[in-house]
C-alpha positions in Angstrom: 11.2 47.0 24.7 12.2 43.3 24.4 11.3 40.8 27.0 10.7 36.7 27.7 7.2 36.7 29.1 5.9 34.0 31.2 2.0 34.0 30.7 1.6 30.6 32.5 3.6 28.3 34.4 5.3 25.8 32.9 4.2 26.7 29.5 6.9 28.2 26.9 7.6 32.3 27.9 7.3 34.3 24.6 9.2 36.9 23.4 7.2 39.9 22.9 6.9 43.6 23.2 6.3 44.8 26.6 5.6 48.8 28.6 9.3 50.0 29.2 9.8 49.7 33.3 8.2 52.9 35.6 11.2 54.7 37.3 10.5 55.5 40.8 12.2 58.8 42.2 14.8 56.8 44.0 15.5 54.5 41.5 17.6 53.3 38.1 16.8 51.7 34.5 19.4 49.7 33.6 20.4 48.4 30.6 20.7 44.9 30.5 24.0 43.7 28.8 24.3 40.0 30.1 22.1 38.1 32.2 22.8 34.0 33.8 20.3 31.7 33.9 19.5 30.2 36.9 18.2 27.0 38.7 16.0 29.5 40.7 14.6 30.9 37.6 13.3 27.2 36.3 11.3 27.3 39.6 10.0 30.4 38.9 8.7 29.3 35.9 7.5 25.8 37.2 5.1 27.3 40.2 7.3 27.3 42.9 7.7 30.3 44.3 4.5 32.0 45.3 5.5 35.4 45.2 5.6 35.6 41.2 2.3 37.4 39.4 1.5 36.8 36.2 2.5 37.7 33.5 5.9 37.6 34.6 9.4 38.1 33.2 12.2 36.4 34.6 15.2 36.9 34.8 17.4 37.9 38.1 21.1 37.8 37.2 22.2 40.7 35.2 25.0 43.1 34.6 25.1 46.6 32.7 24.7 50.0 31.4 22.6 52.5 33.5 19.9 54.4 31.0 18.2 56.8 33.3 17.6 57.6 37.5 15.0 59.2 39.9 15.4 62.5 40.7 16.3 60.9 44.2 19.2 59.2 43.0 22.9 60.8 44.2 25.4 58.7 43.8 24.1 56.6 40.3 24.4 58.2 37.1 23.0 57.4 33.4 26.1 55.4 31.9 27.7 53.5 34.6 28.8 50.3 34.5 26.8 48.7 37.3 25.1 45.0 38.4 23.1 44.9 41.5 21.8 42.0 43.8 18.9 39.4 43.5 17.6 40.9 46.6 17.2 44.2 46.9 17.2 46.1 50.0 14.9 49.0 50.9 17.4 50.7 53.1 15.1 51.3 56.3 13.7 48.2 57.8 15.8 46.7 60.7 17.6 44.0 58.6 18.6 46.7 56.2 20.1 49.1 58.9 22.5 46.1 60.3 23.7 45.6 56.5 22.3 42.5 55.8 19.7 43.9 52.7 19.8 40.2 51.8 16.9 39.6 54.0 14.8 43.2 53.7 11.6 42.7 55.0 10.5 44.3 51.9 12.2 42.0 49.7 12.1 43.2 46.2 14.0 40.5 44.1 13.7 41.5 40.3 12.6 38.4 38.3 10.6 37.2 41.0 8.6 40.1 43.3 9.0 42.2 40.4 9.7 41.9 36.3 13.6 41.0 35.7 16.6 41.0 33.6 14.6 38.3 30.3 14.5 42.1 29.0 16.2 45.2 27.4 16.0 47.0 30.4 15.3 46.4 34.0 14.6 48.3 37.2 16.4 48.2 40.2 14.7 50.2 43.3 16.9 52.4 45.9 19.5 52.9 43.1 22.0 54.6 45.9 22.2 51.3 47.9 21.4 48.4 45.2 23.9 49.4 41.8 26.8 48.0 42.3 29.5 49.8 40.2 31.7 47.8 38.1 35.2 47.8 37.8 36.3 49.0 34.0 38.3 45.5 33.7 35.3 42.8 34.7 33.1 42.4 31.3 29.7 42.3 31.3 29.0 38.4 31.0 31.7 37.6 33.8 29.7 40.2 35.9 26.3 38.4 35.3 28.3 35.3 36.3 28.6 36.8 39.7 24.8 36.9 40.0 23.3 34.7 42.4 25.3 31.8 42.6 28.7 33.1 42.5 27.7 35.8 45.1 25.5 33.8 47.1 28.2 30.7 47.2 30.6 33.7 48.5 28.3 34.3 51.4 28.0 30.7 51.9 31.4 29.7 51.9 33.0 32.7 53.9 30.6 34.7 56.1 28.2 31.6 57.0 30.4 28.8 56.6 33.6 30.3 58.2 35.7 28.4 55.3 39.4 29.1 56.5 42.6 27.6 55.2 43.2 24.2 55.8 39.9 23.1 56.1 37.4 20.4 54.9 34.8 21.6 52.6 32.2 19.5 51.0 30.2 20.9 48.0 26.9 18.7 47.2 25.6 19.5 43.6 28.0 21.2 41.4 26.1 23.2 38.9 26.4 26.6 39.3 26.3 27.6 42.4 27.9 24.3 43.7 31.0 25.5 41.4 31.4 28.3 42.6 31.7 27.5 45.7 34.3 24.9 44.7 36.5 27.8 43.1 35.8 30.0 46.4 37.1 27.8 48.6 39.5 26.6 46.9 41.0 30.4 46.6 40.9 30.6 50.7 42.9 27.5 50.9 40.4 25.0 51.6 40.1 21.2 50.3 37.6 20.8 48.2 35.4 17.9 47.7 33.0 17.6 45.3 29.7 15.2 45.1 27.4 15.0 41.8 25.6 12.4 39.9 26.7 13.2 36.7 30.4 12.8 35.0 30.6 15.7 33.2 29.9 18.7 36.6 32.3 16.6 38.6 35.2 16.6 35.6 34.4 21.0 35.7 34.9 20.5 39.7 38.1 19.2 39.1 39.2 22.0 37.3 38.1 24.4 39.4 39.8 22.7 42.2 38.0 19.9 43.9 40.8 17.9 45.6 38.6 15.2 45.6 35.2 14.1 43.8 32.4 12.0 44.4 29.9 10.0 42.1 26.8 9.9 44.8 25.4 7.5 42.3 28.1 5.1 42.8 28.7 5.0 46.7 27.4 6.8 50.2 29.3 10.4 49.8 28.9 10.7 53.1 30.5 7.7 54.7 33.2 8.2 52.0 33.6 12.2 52.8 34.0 11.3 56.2 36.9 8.5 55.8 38.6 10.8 53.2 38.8 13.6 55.6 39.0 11.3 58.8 36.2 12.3 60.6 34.1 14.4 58.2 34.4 17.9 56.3 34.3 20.9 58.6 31.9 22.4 56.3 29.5 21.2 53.8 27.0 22.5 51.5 24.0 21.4 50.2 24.2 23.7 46.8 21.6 21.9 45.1 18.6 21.3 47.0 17.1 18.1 48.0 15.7 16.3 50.9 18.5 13.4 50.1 21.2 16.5 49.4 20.8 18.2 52.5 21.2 15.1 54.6 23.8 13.4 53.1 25.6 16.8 53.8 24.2 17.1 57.6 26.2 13.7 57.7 29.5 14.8 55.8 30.4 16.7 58.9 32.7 16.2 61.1 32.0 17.0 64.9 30.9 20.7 65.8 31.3 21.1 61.7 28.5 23.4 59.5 25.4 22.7 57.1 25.3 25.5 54.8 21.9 25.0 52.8 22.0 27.0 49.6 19.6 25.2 47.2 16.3 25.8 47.2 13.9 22.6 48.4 10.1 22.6 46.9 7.4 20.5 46.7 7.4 17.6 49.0 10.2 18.7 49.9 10.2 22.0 51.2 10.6 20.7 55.0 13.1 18.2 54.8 13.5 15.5 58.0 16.8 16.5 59.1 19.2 13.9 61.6 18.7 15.8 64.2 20.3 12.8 66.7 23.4 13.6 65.1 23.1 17.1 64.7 23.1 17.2 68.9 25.5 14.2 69.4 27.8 16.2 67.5 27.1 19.8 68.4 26.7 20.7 64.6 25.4 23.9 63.0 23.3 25.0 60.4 22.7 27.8 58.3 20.9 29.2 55.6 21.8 31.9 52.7 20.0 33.7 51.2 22.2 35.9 48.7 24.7 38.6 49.7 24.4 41.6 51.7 25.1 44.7 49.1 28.0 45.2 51.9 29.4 42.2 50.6 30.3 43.3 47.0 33.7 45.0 47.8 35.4 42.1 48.7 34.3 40.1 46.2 35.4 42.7 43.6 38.6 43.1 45.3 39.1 39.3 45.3 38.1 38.8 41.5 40.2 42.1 40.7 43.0 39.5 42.0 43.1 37.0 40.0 42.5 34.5 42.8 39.2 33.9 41.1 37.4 34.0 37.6 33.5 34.0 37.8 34.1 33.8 33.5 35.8 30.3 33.7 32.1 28.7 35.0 30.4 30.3 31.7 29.1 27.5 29.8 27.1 28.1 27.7 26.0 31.7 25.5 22.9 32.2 23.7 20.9 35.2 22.7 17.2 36.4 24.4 15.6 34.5 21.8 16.9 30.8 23.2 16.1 31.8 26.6 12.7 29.6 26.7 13.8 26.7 25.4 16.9 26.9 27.6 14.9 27.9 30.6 12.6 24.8 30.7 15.4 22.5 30.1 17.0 23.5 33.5 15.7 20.5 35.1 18.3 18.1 33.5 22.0 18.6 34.6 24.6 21.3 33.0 27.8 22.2 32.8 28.2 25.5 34.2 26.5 28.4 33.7 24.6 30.1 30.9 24.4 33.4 29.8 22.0 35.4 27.7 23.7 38.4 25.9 21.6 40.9 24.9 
């Protein structure tokens, strides 16, 4: 089969020919239709995270077809329309058993523990618990769009931050999981404000609902969040991931309001100094997402399924398996949105 193959870090990934994925008795092949492209893939690539072995092929954010199953496998069959999460849950550990196979201590993520969705086909283990069928109605691009970002800004927005109507939320970095979580809380009746250096993510904020948005560039977003919303947001998120981001939302809040960090720090940066004067003064909170419990896809189907949102509408950008190199190592600089690779 077809796959992007990384072969060293931050050098090009080549498209090659590669051994078609091993099916373990409990698990699925699937038939990768449409896959995003993600900021978490670029620091794949780079070095960053430590659990990737080369050769390596990326790739974590996919929807589509189901080829073949383990002999285990009950409740999957060959030809259903499925997606499944970044971080796959074995089923049995502790974290599992409570529902939140977001954090399984075994923590298979395809594209990162294991070889992703850069390919015709990809493997996804405990098929019964991981596939996530699809609703005949949602294609197979606006699926891939609920990958990682739309899903995890779900969990972010609702089960972590505790979003409800009327309140404050502030959204730091709107690429694409920063606009997602503009469109998600706008759709449970928050007000949305937006931050982001660049013109053009802030004008797609906007549109997806941002009451208000912010040029961080041009002035202190947190001193103006705070006087916009007199007294602060009553939740912000850091959806980029920076030592300056993650503060600057710490100090959007307003008193006993929540830090959700979504993006991923690295580098220097990895342990942040966070105001933790103000964090006490205040009695503030803060959490940390990683992904969506499998639980967690229901709801969001149901809440797509009504209209309320459209993970399609943050699409981009669409190019074929071939451009996925260039287009990976060029996820450093600011987009619009969120690509996706058909295949």
């Amino acid at each position: 089969m077809r796959a992007l193959v990384m072969h060293a870090f931050g050098e090009p990934p080549v498209l090659e020919d590669v051994p078609e994925p091993e099916l373990p008795a409990d698990g699925a092949i699937v038939e990768v239709r449409a896959t995003g492209l993600c900021r978490s893939d670029w620091h794949g690539w780079i070095g960053h995270d430590a659990s990737i072995a080369l050769p390596h092929v990326p790739g974590h954010e996919f929807a589509g077809v189901v080829a073949a199953v383990g002999p285990e496998v009950r409740g999957i069959r060959p030809g259903d329309r499925v997606t499944a999460p970044f971080c796959c849950g074995c089923g049995a550990c502790e974290p599992c058993r409570l529902g939140h196979t977001q954090i399984c201590e075994r923590d298979y993520q395809p594209g990162f523990t294991g070889w992703g969705s850069f390919a015709e086909r990809v493997l996804v283990p405990v098929a019964d618990l991981n596939c996530v069928p699809l609703p005949d109605g949602l294609a197979f691009e606006a699926a891939a769009a609920l990958g990682c970002r739309f899903m995890t800004a779900f969990a972010a927005v609702g089960e972590r931050g505790g979003v409800r109507a009327g309140d404050w939320l502030a959204v730091h970095g709107c690429g694409g999981v920063g606009l997602s979580a503009v469109m998600l809380g706008r759709a449970l009746g928050a007000r949305v404000i937006a931050v982001d250096v660049a013109p053009g993510p802030l004008a797609r904020a906007a549109e997806l609902g941002a009451e208000q948005t912010l040029d961080g560039t041009r002035e202190d977003a947190a001193a103006a969040i705070r006087e916009l919303t007199r007294g602060g947001a009553h939740v912000s998120i850091d959806a980029i991931g920076s030592a300056a981001t993650a503060a600057a939302s710490v100090r959007s809040l307003r008193r006993r309001g929540r830090h959700v960090q979504v993006g991923l720090l690295a580098g220097d940066e990895r342990e942040p100094r966070i105001p933790m004067a103000e964090l006490i003064g205040r009695e503030l909170e803060i959490a940390g997402v990683h992904g969506m419990p499998v639980r967690g896809y229901p709801a969001l189907l149901r809440l797509v399924a009504s209209g309320s949102v459209d993970p399609a509408r943050l699409i981009g950008r669409r190019i074929g398996l071939e451009d996925a190199g260039a287009a990976l190592a060029a996820m450093d600089r600011p987009a619009e949105g969120i690509t996706v690779i058909g295949l």
